[in-house]
C-alpha positions in Angstrom: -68.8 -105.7 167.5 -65.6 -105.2 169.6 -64.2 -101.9 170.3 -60.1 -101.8 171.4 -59.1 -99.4 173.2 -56.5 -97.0 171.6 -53.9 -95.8 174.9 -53.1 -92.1 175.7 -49.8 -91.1 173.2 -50.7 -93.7 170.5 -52.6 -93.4 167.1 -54.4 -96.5 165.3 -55.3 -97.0 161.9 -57.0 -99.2 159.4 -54.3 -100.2 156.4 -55.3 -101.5 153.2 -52.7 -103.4 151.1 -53.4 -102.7 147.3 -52.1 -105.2 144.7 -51.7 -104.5 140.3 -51.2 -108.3 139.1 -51.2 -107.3 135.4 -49.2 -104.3 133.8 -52.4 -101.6 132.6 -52.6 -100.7 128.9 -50.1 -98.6 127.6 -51.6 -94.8 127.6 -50.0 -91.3 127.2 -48.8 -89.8 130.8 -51.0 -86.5 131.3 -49.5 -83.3 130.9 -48.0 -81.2 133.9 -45.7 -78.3 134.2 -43.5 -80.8 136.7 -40.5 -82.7 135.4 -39.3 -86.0 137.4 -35.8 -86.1 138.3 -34.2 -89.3 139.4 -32.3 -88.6 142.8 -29.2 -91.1 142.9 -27.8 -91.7 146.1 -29.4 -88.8 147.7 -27.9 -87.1 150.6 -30.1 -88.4 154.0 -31.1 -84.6 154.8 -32.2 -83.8 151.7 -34.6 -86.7 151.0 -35.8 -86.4 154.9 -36.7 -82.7 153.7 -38.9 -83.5 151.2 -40.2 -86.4 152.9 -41.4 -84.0 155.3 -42.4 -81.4 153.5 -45.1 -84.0 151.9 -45.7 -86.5 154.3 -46.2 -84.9 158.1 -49.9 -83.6 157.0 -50.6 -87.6 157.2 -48.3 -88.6 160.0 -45.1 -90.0 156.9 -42.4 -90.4 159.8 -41.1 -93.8 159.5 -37.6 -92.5 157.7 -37.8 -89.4 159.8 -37.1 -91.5 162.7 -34.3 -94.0 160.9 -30.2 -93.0 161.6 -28.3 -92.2 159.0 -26.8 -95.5 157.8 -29.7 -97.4 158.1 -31.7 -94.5 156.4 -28.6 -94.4 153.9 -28.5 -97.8 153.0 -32.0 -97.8 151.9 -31.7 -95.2 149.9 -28.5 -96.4 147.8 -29.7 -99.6 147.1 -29.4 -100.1 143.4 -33.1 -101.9 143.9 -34.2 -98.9 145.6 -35.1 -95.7 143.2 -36.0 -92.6 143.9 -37.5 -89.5 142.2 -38.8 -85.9 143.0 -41.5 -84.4 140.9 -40.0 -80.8 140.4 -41.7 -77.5 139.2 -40.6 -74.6 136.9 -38.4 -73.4 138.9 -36.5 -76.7 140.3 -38.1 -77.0 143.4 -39.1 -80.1 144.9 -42.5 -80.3 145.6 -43.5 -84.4 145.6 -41.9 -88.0 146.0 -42.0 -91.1 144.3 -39.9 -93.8 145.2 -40.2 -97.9 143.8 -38.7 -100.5 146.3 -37.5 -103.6 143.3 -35.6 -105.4 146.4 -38.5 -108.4 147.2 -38.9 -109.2 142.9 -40.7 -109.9 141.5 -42.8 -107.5 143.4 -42.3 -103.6 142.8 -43.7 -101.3 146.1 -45.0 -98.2 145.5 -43.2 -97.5 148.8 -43.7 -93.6 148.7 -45.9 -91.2 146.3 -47.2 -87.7 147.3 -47.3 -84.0 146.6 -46.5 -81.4 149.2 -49.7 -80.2 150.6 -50.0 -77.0 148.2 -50.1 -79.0 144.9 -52.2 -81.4 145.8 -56.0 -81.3 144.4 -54.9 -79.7 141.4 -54.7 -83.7 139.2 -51.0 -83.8 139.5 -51.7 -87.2 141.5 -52.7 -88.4 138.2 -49.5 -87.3 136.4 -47.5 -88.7 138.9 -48.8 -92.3 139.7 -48.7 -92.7 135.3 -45.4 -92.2 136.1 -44.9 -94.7 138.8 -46.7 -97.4 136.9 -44.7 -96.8 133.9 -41.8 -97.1 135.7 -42.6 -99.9 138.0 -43.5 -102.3 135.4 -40.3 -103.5 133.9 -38.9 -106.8 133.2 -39.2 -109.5 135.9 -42.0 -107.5 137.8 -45.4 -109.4 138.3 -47.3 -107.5 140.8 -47.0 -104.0 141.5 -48.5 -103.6 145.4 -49.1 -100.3 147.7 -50.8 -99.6 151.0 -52.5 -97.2 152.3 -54.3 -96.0 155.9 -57.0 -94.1 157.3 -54.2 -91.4 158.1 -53.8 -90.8 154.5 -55.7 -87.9 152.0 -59.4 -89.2 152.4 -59.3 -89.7 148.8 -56.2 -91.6 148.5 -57.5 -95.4 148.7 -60.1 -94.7 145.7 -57.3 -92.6 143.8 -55.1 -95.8 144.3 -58.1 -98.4 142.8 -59.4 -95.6 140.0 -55.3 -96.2 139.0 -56.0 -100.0 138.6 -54.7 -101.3 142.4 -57.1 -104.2 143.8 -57.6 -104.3 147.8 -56.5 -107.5 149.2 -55.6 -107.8 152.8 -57.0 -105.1 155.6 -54.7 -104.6 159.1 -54.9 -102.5 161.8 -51.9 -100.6 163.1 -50.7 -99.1 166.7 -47.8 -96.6 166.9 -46.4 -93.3 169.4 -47.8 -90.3 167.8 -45.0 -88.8 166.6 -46.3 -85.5 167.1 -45.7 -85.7 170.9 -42.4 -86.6 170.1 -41.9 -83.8 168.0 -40.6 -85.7 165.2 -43.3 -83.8 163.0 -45.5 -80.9 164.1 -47.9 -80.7 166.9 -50.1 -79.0 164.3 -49.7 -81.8 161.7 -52.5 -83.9 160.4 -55.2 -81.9 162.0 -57.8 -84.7 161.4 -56.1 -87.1 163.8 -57.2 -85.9 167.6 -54.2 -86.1 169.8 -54.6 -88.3 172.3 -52.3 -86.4 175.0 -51.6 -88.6 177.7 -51.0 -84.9 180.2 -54.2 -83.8 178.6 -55.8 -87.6 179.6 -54.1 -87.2 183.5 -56.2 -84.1 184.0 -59.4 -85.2 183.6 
């Protein structure tokens, strides 16, 4: 067994790459009092709220980091579409977004709740509605991944939906937390790994 050593500031973690090679069975999409709203174009601030507002509790800050026109040019892409899952009222309150630019793959790129929905079977609402949309002409494998920063449950909430595990990695990256790019009280499962809190001992 070989241990490596994970430096002061950073954060590792296991990533599983999931893989759909054959479009499920049509079935009905389970009821939810959400609605999905296709965002076209969305303005960068508004999409980095809500990807905020569900992803720091597992470390999401990959577009948080991005500039504008990179961030922007994503996000405009005809290939690229993106939805929020709305309640009631109108407020945002989860993400789904499909990445059709490597065809005939489809990536689940992005799905979540914020934190205060989740555990309640709105996953379930919303991945029938990712699969249902992802599968569309031309598409012949539908992949996601996942890590060990994620919901505990999320890797056997992505195979219960029909993914297949294929390929395992191990990623290194800052904390972002120390960076202040999400909370220092985010993802309170991951131990920071101070390096100030490492030079006084």
């Amino acid at each position: 067994m070989a241990l490596t050593r994970v430096e002061p500031g950073m954060v590792a973690t296991i990533v599983t790459h999931l893989e759909m090679r054959a479009q499920p069975r049509p079935a009905p999409i389970p009821s939810a009092p959400l609605r999905l709203v296709r965002w076209k174009a969305p303005d960068a601030d508004a999409y980095r709220t809500l990807f905020r507002r569900v992803g720091a509790p597992w470390l999401w800050f990959s577009r948080l980091v991005m500039a504008d026109a990179p961030l922007l040019a994503i996000l405009h892409d005809p290939a690229v579409e993106i939805y929020a899952a709305t309640d009631p009222r109108g407020t945002e309150i989860g993400l789904l977004e499909l990445d059709f630019r490597s065809m005939p793959d489809c990536e689940l790129s992005f799905l979540g709740l914020v934190p205060e929905r989740t555990g309640k079977g709105l996953g379930r609402w919303l991945m029938a509605h990712a699969t249902s949309l992802a599968w569309r002409k031309g598409v012949e494998r539908f992949r996601v991944h996942t890590c060990t920063l994620d919901s505990p449950g999320a890797l056997g909430f992505y195979m219960r939906s029909g993914f297949t595990p294929f390929a395992r990695e191990i990623e290194t990256f800052a904390d972002p937390r120390l960076a202040g790019i999400v909370p220092r009280d985010a993802a309170p499962h991951v131990p920071i790994l101070d390096q100030a809190a490492d030079a006084c001992r």
